[in-house]
Structure formats: structure tokens, C-alpha cells
DOBA-634257 format. One record per residue (C-alpha): y, x, z; residue number from 1. Coordinates in nm, 2 decimals. Last residue first. Layout:
% DOBA-634257
+--------+--------+--------+-----+
|     py |     px |     pz | pos |
+--------+--------+--------+-----+
|      Y |      X |      Z | NUM |
...
+--------+--------+--------+-----+
//
This chain:
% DOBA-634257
+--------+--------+--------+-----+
|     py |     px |     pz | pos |
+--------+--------+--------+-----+
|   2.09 |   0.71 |  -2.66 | 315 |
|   2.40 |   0.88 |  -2.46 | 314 |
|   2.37 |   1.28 |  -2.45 | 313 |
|   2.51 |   1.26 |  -2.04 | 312 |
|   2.65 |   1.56 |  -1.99 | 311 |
|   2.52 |   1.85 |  -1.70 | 310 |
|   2.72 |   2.20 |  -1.62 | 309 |
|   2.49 |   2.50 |  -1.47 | 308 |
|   2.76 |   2.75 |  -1.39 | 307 |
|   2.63 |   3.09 |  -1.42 | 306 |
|   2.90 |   3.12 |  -1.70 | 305 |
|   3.18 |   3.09 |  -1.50 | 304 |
|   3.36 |   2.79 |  -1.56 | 303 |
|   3.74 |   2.83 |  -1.70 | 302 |
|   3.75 |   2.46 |  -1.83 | 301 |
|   4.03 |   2.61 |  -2.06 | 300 |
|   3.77 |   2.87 |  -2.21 | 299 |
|   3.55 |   2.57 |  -2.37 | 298 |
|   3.25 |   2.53 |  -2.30 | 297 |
|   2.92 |   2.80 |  -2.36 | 296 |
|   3.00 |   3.02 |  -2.04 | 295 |
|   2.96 |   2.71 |  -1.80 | 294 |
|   2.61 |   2.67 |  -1.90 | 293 |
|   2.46 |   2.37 |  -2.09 | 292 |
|   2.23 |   2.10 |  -1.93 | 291 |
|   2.13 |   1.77 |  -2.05 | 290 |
|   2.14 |   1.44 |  -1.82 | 289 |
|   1.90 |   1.25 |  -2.06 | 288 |
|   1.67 |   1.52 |  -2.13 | 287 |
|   1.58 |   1.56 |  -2.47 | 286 |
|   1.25 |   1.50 |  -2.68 | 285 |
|   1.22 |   1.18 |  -2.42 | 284 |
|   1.43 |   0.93 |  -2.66 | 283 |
|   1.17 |   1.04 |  -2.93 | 282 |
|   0.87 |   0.94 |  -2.74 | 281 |
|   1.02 |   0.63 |  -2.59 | 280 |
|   1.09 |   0.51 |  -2.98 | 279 |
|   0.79 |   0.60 |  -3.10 | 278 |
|   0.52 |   0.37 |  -2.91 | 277 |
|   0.68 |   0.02 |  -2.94 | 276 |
|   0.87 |   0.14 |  -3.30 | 275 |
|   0.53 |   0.22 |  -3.45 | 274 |
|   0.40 |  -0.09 |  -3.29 | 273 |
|   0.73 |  -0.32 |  -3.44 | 272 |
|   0.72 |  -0.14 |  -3.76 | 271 |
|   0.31 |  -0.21 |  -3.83 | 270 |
|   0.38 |  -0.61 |  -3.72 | 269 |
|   0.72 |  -0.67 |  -3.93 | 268 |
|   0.49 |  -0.50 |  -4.26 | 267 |
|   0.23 |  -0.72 |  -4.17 | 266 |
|   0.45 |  -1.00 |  -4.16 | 265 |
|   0.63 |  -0.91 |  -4.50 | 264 |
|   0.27 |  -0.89 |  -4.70 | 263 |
|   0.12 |  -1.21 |  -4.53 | 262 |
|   0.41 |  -1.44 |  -4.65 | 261 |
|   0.48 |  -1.31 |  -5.03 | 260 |
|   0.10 |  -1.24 |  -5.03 | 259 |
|   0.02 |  -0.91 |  -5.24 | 258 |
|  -0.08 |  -0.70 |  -4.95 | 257 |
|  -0.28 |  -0.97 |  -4.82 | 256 |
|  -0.50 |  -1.04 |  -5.13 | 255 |
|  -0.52 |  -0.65 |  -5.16 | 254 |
|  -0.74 |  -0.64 |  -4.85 | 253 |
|  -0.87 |  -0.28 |  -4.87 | 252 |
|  -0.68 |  -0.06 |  -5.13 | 251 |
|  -0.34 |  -0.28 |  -5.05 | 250 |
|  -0.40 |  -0.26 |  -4.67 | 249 |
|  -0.46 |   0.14 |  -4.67 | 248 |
|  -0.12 |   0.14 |  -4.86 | 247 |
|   0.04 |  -0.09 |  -4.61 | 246 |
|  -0.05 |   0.15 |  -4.30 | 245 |
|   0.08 |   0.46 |  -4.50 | 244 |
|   0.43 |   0.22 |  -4.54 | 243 |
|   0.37 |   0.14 |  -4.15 | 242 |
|   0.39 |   0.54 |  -4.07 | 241 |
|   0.72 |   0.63 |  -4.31 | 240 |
|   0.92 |   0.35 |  -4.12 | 239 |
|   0.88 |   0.31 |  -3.75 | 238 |
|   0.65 |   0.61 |  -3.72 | 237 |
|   0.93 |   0.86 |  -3.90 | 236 |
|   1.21 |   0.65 |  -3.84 | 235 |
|   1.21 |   0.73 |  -3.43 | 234 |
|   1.29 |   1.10 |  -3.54 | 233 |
|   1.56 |   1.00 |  -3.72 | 232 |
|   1.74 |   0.84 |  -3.44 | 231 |
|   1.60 |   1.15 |  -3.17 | 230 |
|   1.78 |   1.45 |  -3.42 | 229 |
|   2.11 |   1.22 |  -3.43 | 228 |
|   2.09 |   1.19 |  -3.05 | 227 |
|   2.09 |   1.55 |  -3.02 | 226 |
|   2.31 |   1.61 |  -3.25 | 225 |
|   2.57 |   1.39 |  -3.10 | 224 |
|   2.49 |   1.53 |  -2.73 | 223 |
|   2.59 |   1.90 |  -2.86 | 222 |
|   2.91 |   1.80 |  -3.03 | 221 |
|   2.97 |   1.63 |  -2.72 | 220 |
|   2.91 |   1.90 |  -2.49 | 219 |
|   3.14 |   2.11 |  -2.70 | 218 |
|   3.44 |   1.88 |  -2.67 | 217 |
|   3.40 |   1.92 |  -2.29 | 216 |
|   3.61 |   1.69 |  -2.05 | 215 |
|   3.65 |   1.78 |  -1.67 | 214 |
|   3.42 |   1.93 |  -1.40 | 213 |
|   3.31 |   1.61 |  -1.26 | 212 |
|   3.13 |   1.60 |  -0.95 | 211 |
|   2.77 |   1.51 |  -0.99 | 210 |
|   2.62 |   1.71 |  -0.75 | 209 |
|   2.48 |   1.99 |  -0.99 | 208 |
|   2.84 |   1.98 |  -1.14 | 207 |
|   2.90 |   1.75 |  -1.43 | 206 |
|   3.04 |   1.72 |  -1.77 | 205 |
|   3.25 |   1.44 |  -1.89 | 204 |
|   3.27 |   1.38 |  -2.26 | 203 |
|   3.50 |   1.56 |  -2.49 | 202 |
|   3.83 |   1.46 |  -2.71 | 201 |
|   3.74 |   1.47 |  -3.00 | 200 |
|   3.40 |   1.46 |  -2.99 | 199 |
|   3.33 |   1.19 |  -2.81 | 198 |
|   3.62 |   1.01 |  -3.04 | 197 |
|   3.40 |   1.08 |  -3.29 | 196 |
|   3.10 |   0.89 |  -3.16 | 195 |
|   3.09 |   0.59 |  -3.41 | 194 |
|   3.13 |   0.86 |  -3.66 | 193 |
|   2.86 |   1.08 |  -3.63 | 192 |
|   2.59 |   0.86 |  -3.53 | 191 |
|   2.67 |   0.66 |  -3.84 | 190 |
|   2.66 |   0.96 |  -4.05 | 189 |
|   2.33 |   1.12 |  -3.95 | 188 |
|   2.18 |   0.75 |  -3.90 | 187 |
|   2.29 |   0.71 |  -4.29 | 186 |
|   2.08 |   0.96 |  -4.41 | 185 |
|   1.78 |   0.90 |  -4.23 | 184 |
|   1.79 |   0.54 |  -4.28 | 183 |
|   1.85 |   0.62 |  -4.65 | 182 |
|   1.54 |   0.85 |  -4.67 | 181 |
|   1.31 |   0.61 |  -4.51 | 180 |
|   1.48 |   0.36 |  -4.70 | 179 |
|   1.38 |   0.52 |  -5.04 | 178 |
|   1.00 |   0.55 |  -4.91 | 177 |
|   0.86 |   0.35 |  -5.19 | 176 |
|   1.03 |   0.57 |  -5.46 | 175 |
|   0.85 |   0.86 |  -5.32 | 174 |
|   0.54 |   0.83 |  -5.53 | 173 |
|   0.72 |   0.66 |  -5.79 | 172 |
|   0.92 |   0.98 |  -5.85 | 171 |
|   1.29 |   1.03 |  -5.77 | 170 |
|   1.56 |   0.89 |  -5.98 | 169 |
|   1.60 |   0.52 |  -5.98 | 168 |
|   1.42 |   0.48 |  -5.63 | 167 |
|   1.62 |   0.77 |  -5.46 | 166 |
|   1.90 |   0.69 |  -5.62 | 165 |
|   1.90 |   0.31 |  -5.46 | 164 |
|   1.82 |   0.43 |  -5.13 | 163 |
|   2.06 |   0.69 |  -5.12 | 162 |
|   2.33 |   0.47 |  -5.24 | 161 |
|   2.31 |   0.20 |  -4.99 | 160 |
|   2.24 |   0.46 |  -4.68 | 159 |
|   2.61 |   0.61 |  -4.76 | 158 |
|   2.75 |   0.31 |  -4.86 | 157 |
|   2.64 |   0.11 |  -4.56 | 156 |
|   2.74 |   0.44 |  -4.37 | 155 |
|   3.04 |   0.49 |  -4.51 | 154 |
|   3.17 |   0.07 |  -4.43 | 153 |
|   3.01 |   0.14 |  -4.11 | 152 |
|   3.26 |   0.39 |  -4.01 | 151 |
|   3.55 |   0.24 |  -4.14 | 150 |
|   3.50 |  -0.05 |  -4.01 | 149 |
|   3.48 |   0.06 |  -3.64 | 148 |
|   3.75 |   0.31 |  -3.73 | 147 |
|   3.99 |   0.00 |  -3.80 | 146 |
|   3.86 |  -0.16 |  -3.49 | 145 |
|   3.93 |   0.14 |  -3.24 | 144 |
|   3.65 |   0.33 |  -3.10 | 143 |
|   3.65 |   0.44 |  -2.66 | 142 |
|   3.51 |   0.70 |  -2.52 | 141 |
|   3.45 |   0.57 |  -2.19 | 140 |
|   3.12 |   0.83 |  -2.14 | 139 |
|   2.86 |   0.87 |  -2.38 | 138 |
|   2.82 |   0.61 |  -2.66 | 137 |
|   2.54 |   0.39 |  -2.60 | 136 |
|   2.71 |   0.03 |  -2.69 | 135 |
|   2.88 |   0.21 |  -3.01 | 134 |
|   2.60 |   0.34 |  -3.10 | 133 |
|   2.38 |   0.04 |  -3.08 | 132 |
|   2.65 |  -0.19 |  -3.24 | 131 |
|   2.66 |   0.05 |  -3.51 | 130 |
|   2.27 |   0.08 |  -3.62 | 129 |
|   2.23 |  -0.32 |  -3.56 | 128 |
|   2.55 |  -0.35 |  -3.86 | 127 |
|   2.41 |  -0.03 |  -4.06 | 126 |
|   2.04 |  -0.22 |  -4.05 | 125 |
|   2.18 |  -0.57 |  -4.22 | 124 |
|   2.39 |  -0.34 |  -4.46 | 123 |
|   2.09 |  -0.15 |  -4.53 | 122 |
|   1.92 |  -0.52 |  -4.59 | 121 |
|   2.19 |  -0.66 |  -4.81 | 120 |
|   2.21 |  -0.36 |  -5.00 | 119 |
|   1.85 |  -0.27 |  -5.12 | 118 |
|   1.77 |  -0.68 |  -5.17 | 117 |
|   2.09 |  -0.66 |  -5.41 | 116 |
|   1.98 |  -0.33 |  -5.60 | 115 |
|   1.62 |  -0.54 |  -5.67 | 114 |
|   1.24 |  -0.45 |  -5.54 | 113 |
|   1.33 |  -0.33 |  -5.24 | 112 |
|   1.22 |  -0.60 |  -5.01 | 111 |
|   0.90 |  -0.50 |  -4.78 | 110 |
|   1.05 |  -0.18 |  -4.66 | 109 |
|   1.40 |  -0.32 |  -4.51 | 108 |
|   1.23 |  -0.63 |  -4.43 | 107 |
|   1.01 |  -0.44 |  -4.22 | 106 |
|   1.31 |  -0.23 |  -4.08 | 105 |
|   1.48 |  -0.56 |  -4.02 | 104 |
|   1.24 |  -0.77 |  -3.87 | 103 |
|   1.12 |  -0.47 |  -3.62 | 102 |
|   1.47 |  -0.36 |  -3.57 | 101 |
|   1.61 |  -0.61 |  -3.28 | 100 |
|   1.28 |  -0.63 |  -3.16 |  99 |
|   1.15 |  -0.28 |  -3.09 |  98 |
|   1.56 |  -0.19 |  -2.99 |  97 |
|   1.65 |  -0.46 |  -2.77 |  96 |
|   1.56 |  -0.27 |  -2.43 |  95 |
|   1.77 |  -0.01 |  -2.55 |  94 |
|   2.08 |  -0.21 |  -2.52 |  93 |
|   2.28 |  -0.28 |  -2.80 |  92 |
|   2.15 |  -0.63 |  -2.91 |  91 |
|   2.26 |  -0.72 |  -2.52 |  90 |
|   2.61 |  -0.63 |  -2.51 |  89 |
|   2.62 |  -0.34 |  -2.23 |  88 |
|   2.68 |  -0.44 |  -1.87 |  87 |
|   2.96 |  -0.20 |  -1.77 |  86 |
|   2.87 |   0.08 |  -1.49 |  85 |
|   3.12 |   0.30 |  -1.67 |  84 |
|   2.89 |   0.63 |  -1.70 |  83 |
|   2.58 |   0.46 |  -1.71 |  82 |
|   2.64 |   0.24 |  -1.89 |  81 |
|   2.46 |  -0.12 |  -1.73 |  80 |
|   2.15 |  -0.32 |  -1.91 |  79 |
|   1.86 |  -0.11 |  -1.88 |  78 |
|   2.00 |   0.10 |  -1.62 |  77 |
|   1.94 |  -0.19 |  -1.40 |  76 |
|   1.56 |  -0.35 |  -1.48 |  75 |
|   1.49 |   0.01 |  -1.40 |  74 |
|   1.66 |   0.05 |  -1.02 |  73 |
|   1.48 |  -0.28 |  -0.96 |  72 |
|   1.17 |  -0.18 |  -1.07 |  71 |
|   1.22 |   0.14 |  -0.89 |  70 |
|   1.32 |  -0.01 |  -0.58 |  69 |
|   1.06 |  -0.25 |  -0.57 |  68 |
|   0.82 |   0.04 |  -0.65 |  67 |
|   0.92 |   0.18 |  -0.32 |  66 |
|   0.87 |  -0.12 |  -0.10 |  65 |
|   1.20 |  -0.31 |   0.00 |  64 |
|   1.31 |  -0.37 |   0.35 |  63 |
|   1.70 |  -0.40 |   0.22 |  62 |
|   1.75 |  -0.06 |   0.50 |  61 |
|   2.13 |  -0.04 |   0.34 |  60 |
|   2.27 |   0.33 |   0.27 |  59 |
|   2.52 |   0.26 |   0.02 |  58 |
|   2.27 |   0.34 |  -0.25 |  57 |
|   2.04 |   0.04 |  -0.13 |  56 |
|   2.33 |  -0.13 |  -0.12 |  55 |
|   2.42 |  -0.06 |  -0.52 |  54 |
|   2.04 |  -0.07 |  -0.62 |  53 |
|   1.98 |  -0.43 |  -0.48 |  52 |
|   2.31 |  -0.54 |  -0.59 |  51 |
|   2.25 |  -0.40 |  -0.94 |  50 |
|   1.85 |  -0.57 |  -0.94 |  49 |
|   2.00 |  -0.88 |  -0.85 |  48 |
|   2.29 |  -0.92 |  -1.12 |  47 |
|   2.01 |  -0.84 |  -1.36 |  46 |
|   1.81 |  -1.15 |  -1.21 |  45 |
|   2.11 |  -1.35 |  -1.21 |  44 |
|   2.21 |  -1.22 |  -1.63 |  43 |
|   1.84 |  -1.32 |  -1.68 |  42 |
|   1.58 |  -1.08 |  -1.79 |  41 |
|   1.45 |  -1.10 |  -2.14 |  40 |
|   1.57 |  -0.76 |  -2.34 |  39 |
|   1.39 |  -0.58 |  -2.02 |  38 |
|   1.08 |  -0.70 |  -2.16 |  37 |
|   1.14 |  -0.49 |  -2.45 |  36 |
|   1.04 |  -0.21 |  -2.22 |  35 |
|   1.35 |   0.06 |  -2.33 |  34 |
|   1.36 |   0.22 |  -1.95 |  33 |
|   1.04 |   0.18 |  -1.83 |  32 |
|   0.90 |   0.35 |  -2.13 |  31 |
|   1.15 |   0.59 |  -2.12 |  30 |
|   1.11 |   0.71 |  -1.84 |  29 |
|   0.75 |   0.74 |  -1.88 |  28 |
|   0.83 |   0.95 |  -2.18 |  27 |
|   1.07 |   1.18 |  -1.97 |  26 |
|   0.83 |   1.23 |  -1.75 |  25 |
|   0.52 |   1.36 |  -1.96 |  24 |
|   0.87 |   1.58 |  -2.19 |  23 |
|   0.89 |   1.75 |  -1.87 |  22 |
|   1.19 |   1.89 |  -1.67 |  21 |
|   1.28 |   1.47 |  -1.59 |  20 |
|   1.03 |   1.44 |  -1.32 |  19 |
|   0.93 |   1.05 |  -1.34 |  18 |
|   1.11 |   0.81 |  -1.16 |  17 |
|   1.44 |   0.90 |  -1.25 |  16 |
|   1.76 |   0.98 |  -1.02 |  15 |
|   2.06 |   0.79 |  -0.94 |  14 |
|   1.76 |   0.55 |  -0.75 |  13 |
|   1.78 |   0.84 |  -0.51 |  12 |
|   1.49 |   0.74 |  -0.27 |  11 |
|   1.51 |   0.74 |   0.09 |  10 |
|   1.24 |   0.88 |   0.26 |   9 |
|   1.36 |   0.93 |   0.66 |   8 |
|   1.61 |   0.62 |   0.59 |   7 |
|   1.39 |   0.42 |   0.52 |   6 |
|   1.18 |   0.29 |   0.14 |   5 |
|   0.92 |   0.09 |   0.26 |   4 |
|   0.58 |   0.26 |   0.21 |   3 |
|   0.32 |   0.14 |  -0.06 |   2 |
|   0.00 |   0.00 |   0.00 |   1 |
+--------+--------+--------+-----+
//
């Protein structure tokens, strides 16, 4: 039975679960953390789990059983920043990714077959890709409307064009992966932009007791690429995984593959379990909290190098 959290073994719920040093514990994090299941809990019952977490942080005996506190502290961070502490618009959250994408990265791959079902659908996937950004960005930073637009108007166009040169030039072979490649493309770009004003003008970075240091450029530039590196990592078995899935379909039940009804589903079904299992695993290939030495920001933060400073990379 488990012990009730007191005062001689209070847990940090500021902390993970799982040890954070190893990519083991950053994947159970994650799959706490993004459970689609999170996506369904009421605004009272998320309002529960942050007073439970903000007393219990205060220093309030609430009589609660360690994995009480963890569930609580999970069902939390799935729908609050955590830099402002601001619940975050619900198809942004992390929670919403498997089914917020599955319909659209299988629709994505099962309707290519004209330039307007190309468009309409990267434009569908730019529009999810942006509100998910934005809603994850690290820190306040905050995005104007006009740069809102602008952004996703270049990565529609971006991911757009790809896809549709990919299919008219490349090889049939590869044709069929066009928005693999666009998706790729344009989650480069659209990670990029919606986060410029990260980089522009720095994140926070931390001491080892989470006292903040000041504003690092540098970090940010770091914790963009990072994110941009985990984004098209979770295409490869949400995208490039169910098309080898439909190809073993088409050689061994090519009635299915060829229904206008049966085709589409399987292709929703094969994104939504590549996106169920990859998208934890490529949220955990960095740590959340990163680390960077003092000596690598910027000279005006005047850190000495054996500084350990922390950032938050955003998702």
C-alpha cells in the first residue's frame, strides 16, 4: 500500500516522476504527461488537481497517498504552462496531440491524389501545427496577430509546395510519401517562426534552484532546434510507418485498400498508434528542463562557465 505523502517524505511535484537523466524516464514522463485521456478531464477536475498540487506545494498535509499526488500533479501539467501557470487552449495541449492529428495526418496521406486535396489538408495540419506551437512556446513570449498569419501563411506555402513537387517531380516510389516530406519541411519553418520572439529576445534560464538568472537568446535558439528535431521525429512512425502499414494491406487485403471508406479509416487507425507510441518517445529525446553552461550564454549574463543554467525547451 502506498505511504501518505508527510512532511518527513514530501514529494516535489515541481519535479518528475520518473528520473529525468534517462531517456527510460523521460518516456514514462511522457506518457503520463501526453495520455490522450488527459484531453477528457473536466475544467473542475483540472481545477482539482491544481489546488491539490498548489497546497500540497505550500506545505499542506491533504492526507493523499503518493500516486494521488502524482496523478494529480500529472493531470496538472497537462493542461497549465509551465512557466505562466495559464491553462493552455485545449487543441494545444499535448494531451490532444494522438487525436487532434490522427484524422488529419491520415487524411493528409489518404487524399493526395489532386493539387486541391494536397492544399486543403497541409493547410488543415499548418493550422493544428501553429496552435500547438504557439500554446507550448517557452516562457511568456508572446506573438502578435500579423506574425501569427504571417507565419502560417509560409508554412502552408512552404509544406504546400513541397508536397506538390515532390509528387510532380520525384519518383513514384517517393511520390507517396510527399507529405512526409512536407510535414518535415514545414515543421522546421513553423517551429521557427511561431517561436521567434523566443529568440529574440531570450527565454528564462534557471539556477539549480530555480532562481532566474535573466533572458538567454542562445538558450532559445538551442530549445527551437530541439523541439524542431522531436516534431520531425514524431512524423517518422506517425507518417512514413502507416504508409509501410498500407502497402502490406494493398498486397494482402487489396479490397480494403481500395475501399473509399475502409482505406481512410485504416490509414486514421495506423497514424493514431504510430502517434500513441512515438510521440512520448520523441518528446523524451531531450530533457524537458535542458542544461547549458554559464560560459556558452551570452557575455552580458556574466555567468561563469561552471555555472550549470537550466531552460525550459517548450514541446
Amino acid at each position: 500500500m502506498s505511504k501518505v505523502s508527510s512532511s518527513e517524505s514530501r514529494l516535489n511535484l515541481k519535479n518528475a516522476e520518473f528520473d529525468q537523466e534517462t531517456f527510460s524516464g523521460r518516456v514514462f514522463h511522457f506518457c503520463k504527461l501526453t495520455d490522450p485521456r488527459n484531453a477528457l478531464l473536466s475544467a473542475s477536475q483540472l481545477q482539482n488537481a491544481k489546488d491539490i498540487v498548489t497546497r500540497h506545494q505550500k506545505g499542506e498535509n491533504l492526507g493523499l497517498t503518493n500516486e494521488q499526488l502524482w496523478k494529480a500533479k500529472y493531470e496538472h501539467d497537462s493542461a497549465f504552462h509551465p512557466d505562466t501557470g495559464e491553462k493552455m487552449f485545449l487543441p494545444g495541449r499535448m494531451s490532444f496531440w494522438v487525436p487532434g492529428n490522427m484524422i488529419i495526418t491520415g487524411a493528409m496521406l489518404a487524399y493526395q491524389s489532386t493539387p486541391q486535396q494536397v492544399i486543403f489538408w497541409q493547410l488543415a495540419n499548418q493550422s493544428v501545427n501553429a496552435v500547438v506551437n504557439y500554446t507550448n512556446r517557452s516562457g511568456d513570449a508572446d506573438i502578435s496577430t500579423a506574425e501569427l498569419s504571417a507565419n502560417f501563411l509560409g508554412a502552408t506555402t512552404l509544406a504546400s509546395g513541397t508536397a506538390l513537387g515532390i509528387k510532380k517531380f520525384a519518383p513514384k516510389s517517393m511520390a507517396r510519401l510527399s507529405p512526409f516530406f512536407a510535414v518535415c519541411a514545414a515543421n522546421g519553418l513553423n517551429t521557427s517562426l511561431m517561436r521567434s520572439n523566443e529568440i529574440k529576445n531570450g527565454i528564462p534560464v534557471l539556477d539549480e534552484h530555480g532562481n532566474e538568472l535573466g533572458k538567454s537568446s542562445i538558450a532559445a535558439q538551442r530549445a527551437v532546434g530541439q523541439v524542431i528535431v522531436q516534431r520531425i521525429s514524431c512524423a517518422i512512425p506517425a507518417m512514413a510507418l502507416p504508409l509501410l502499414g498500407m502497402i502490406f494491406l494493398e498486397k494482402r487485403y487489396p479490397a480494403l485498400a481500395k475501399s473509399k471508406v475502409g482505406a481512410p479509416a485504416a490509414q486514421v487507425a495506423l497514424v493514431g498508434f504510430g502517434l500513441l507510441f512515438g510521440n512520448p518517445l520523441t518528446c523524451a529525446l531531450f530533457k524537458q528542463q535542458s542544461e547549458i553552461s554559464g560560459g556558452s550564454l551570452e557575455p552580458e549574463l556574466a555567468l561563469d562557465p561552471q555555472i550549470r543554467a537550466f531552460y525550459n525547451k517548450g514541446l
